[in-house]
C-alpha positions in Angstrom: -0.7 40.1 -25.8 2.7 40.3 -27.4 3.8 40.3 -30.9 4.7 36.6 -30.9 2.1 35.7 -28.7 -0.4 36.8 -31.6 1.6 34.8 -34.1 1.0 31.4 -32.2 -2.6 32.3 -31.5 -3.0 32.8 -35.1 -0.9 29.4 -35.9 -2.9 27.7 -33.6 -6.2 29.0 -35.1 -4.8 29.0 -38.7 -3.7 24.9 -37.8 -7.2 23.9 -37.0 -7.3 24.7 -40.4 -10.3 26.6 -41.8 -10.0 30.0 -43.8 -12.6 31.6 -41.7 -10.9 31.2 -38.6 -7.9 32.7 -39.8 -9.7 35.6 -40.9 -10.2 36.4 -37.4 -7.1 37.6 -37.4 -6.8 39.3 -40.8 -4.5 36.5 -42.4 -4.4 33.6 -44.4 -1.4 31.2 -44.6 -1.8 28.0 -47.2 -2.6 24.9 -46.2 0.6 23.0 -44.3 3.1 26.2 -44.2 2.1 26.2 -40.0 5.9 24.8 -39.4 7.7 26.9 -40.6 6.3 29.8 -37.5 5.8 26.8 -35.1 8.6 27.9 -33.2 9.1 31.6 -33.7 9.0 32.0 -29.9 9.3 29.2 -27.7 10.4 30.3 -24.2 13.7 28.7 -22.9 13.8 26.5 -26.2 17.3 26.9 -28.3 16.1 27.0 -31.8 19.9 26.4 -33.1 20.5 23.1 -30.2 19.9 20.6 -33.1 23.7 20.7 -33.7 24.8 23.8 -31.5 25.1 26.0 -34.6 24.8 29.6 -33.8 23.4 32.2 -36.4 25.2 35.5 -34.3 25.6 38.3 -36.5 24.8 36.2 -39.7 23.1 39.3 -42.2 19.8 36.9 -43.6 17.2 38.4 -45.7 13.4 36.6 -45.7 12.0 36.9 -48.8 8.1 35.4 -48.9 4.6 37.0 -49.9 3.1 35.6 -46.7 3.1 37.6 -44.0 3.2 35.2 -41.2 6.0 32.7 -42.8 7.6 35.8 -43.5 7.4 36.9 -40.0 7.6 33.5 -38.2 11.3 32.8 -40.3 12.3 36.1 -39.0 11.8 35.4 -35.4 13.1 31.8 -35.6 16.5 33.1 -37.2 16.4 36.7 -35.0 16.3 34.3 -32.0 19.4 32.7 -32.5 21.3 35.7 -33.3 20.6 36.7 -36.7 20.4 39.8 -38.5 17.1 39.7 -40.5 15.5 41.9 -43.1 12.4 40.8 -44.9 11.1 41.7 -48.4 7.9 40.5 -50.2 8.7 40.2 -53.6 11.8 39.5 -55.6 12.2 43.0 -56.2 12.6 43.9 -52.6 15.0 40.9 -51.7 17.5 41.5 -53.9 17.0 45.4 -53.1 18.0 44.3 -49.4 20.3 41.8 -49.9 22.6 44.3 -51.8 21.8 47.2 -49.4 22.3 44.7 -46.3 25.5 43.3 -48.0 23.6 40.0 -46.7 25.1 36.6 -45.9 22.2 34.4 -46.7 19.2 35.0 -48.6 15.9 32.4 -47.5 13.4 32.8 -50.5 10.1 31.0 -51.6 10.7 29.6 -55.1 6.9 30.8 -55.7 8.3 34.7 -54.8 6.0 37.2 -56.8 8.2 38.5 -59.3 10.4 35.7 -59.8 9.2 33.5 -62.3 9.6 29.8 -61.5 12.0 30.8 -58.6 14.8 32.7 -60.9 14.8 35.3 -58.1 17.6 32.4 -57.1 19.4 32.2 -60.1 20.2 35.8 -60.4 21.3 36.3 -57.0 23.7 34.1 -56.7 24.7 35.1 -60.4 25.2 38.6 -58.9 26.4 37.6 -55.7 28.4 34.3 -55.8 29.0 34.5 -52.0 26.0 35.0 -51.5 24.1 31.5 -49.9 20.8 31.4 -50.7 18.2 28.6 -49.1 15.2 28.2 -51.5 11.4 27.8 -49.8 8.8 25.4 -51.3 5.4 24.4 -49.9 6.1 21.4 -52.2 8.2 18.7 -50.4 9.1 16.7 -53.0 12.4 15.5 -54.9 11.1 17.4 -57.7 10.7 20.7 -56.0 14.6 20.1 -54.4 15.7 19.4 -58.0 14.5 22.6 -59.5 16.0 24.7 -56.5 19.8 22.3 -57.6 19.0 23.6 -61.0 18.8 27.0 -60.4 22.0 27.4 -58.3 20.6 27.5 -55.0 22.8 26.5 -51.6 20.2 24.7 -49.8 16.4 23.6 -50.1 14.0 23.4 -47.4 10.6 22.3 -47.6 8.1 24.6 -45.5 7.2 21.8 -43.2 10.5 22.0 -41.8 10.8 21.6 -38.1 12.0 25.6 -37.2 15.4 24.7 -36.0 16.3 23.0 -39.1 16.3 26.4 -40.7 18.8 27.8 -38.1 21.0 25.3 -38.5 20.9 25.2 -42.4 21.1 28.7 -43.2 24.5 28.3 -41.1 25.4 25.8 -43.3 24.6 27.6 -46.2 26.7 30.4 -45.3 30.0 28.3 -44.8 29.6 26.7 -48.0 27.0 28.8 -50.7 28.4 26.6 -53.5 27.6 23.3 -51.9 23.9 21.9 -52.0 22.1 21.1 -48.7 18.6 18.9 -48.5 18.6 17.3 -45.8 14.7 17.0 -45.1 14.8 15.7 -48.9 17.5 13.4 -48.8 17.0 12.0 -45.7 14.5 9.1 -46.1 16.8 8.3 -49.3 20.2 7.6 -47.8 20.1 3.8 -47.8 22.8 2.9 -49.1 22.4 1.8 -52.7 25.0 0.7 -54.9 27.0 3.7 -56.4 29.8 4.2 -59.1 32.9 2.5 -57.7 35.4 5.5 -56.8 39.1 5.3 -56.5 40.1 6.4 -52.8 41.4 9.7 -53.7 38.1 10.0 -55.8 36.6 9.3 -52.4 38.2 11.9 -50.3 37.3 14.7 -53.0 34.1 14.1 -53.2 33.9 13.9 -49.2 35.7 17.2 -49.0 33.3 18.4 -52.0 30.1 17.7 -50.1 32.0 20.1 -46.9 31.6 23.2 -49.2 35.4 23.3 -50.0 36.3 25.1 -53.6 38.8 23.2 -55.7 41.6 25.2 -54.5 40.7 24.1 -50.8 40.3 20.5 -51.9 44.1 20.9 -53.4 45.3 22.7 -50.6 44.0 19.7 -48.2 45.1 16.8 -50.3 48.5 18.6 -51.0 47.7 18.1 -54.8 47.7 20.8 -57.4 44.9 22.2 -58.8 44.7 20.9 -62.2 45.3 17.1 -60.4 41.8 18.2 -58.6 40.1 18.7 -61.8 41.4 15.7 -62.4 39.4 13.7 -60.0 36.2 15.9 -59.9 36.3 15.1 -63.3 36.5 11.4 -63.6 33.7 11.5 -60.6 31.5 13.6 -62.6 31.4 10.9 -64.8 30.9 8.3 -62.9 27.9 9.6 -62.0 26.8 11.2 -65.1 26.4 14.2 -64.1 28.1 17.8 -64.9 28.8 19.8 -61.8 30.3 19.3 -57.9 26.4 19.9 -56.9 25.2 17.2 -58.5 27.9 14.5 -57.6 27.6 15.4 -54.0 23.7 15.4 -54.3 24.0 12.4 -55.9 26.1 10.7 -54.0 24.0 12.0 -50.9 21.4 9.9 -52.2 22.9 7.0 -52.3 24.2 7.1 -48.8 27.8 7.3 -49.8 29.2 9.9 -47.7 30.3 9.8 -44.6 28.4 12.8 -43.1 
C-alpha cells in the first residue's frame, strides 16, 4: 500500500468515526477535520479545476499539530504544484517560513505555541508579504472574525472541500493584505441593504476587495494617492469600520461586490 493509499484508509476508518478504529492506525484526528485530507490523492482529479488556479512553484508552509491534516494539506497543495514544508508548532513554522523564504503560510489558529492563533499576527508582522491562510475546526463567523482581527489573508474552515484550499492559498498569495472567506461568507451574500457609496467609492472598494494597495488603486483610477485616502476613508466610515479588510469584508457580506 502507498503512502496516500494509507492516508485514505485511515480517513475512511477515522470517518466512520470511533477513536478505536483510528487507533488501528496509530492516529487520531478530531471529530469533522476528515475534509480537509479527503482529497490528498485522488487519481486523475485536478485539485486546483475549481477556477483553474495553479499553485506551480508557490513556497507554502503547513503548520498543524495533527499529523494527518498536516499531511493530507501537504499532498492536496504538493499536487497541484506547490512547494510545501510542514512544521508542528508555531516555533517550527515560522522557523521554515523564514528559512523557505515562503509565499504562503496555512496555519491552525489552535497551533501549540501560539496562543489564541498570534502565530498569525507575528508573521505577517515580520513578513508583510507574507499571505498567511488561518485553519479552524470552528466554522463559524466568529472563528473568521478572530482570524480578520489578527491580520490574517484568508480563513478556511477545516471542512473545506480540498480544492478550495488550492485555489485560496493562490489567492492569498496575489493579495496577502486582502481578506478571503469564502466558505464563511458565502451563505451571507444576499444582498442586504448597505451604506449608499458614491461611484468612485464603488470602484475603490471593488478594486480594494482584488488585493490592490492604495498606490495600485491610484495608479488604476489615474488619481493620486492622497485622493485614494480620500475615498477609502469616507468608505471606512460608511461602514464603521477602520481598515480596507474590514470594508471589503463587510461589504462581502452584504453582497455588494461584484465578484
Amino acid at each position: 500500500m502507498s503512502a496516500g493509499s494509507a492516508a485514505i484508509t485511515m480517513l475512511e476508518c477515522v470517518n466512520s468515526a470511533t477513536s478505536a478504529q483510528a487507533s488501528r492506525f496509530g492516529a487520531h484526528v478530531p471529530h469533522g477535520r476528515c475534509s480537509v485530507i479527503a482529497g490528498a490523492e485522488q487519481g486523475g482529479v485536478d485539485v486546483a479545476s475549481e477556477d483553474h488556479r495553479s499553485a506551480e512553484g508557490l513556497r507554502v508552509v503547513v503548520a498543524d499539530s495533527h499529523h494527518l491534516v498536516r499531511r493530507g494539506l501537504a499532498e492536496v497543495l504538493a499536487s497541484a504544484g506547490a512547494l510545501v514544508t510542514q512544521a508542528q508548532d508555531a516555533e517550527a513554522a515560522l522557523r521554515e517560513v523564514s528559512e523557505r523564504h515562503a509565499d504562503v503560510l496555512v496555519v491552525s489558529l489552535d497551533l501549540p505555541g501560539s496562543e489564541r492563533g498570534h502565530v498569525v499576527a507575528i508573521a505577517r508582522d515580520r513578513w508583510p508579504g507574507l499571505a498567511v491562510v488561518a485553519l479552524s475546526d470552528d466554522p463559524t463567523h466568529e472563528a473568521m472574525l478572530r482570524a480578520l482581527d489578527l491580520g490574517a489573508s484568508a480563513y478556511l474552515p477545516t471542512t473545506a472541500p480540498p480544492e478550495r484550499f488550492v485555489s485560496t492559498a493562490v489567492r492569498a498569495a496575489a493579495a496577502p493584505g486582502a481578506f478571503l472567506a469564502d466558505d464563511v461568507l458565502a451563505p451571507r451574500r444576499q444582498a442586504r441593504a448597505g451604506p449608499r457609496l458614491t461611484p468612485r467609492e464603488s470602484e475603490v472598494l471593488e478594486l480594494a476587495a482584488e488585493g490592490l494597495t492604495v498606490r495600485g488603486i491610484s495608479a488604476r483610477l489615474y488619481v493620486s494617492e492622497a485622493t485614494t485616502r480620500s475615498h477609502l476613508s469616507g468608505i471606512y466610515r460608511k461602514f464603521g469600520v477602520t481598515s480596507r479588510s474590514q470594508a471589503v469584508l463587510a461589504a462581502e457580506r452584504l453582497g455588494m461586490l461584484r465578484s
